[in-house]
PLY file of the C-alpha trace (Angstrom):
ply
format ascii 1.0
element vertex 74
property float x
property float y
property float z
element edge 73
property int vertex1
property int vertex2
end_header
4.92 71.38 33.73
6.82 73.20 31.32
10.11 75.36 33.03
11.97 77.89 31.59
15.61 76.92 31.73
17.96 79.35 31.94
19.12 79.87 28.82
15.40 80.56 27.91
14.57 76.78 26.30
11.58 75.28 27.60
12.25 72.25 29.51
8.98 70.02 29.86
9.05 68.06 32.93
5.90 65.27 34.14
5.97 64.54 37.46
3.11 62.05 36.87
3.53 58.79 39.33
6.60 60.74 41.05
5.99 60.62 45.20
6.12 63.65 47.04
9.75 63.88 48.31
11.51 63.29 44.32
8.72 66.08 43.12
9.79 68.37 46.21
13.32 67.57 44.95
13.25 68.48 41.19
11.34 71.53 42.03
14.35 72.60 44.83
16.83 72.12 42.06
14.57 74.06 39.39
14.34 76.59 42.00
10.37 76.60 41.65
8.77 76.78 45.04
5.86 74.37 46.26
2.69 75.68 47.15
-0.17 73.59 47.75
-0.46 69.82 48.43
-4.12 68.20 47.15
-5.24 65.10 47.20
-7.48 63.69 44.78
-9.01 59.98 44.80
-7.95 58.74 40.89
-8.61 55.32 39.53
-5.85 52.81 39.21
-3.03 55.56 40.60
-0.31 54.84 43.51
-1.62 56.34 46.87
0.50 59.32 47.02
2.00 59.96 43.39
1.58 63.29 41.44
-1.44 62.64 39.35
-1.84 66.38 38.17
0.76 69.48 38.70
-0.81 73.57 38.36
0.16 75.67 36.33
0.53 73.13 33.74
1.69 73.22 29.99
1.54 75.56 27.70
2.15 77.78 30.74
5.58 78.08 31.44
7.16 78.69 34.87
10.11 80.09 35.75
12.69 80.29 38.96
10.70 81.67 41.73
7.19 80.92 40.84
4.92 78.55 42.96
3.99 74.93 41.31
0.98 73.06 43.01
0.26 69.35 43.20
-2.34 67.35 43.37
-1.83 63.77 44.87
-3.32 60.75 44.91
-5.84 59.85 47.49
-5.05 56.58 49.49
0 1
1 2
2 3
3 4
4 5
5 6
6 7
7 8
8 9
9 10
10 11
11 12
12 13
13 14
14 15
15 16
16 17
17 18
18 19
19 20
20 21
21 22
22 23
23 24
24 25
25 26
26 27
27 28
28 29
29 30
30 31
31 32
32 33
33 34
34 35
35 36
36 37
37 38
38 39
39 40
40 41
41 42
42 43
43 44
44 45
45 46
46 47
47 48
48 49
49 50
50 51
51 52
52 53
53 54
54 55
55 56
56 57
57 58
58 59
59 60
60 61
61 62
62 63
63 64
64 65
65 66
66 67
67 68
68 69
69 70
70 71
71 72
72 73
């Protein structure tokens, strides 16, 4: 995912392998809001890590916009 801090810089930040409570956390402090949870069955991942977040790069979101993840299937 690629956020738009606030001084405009884009801040790239891959929640790949994170579980869902740190990725719920980062996106509370970047003040993005989660929308939907998917899971996804992905060789050789940890049963419930972020394997794949939407939008993704080069789209850049900003405070107030709505970040999807899929997760990995147990």
């Amino acid at each position: 995912m690629l956020y738009a801090a606030s001084d405009g810089r884009p801040l790239p930040i891959d929640f790949t392998g994170w579980d869902l409570q740190g990725a719920k956390a980062y996106l509370s402090k970047t003040r993005t809001k989660l929308g939907t949870v998917d899971k996804k069955a992905v060789k050789a991942c940890k049963p419930g890590s972020v394997v794949a977040v939407n939008p993704h790069t080069p789209k850049t979101v900003m405070a107030g916009d709505t970040v999807d993840l899929t997760l990995c299937a147990d």
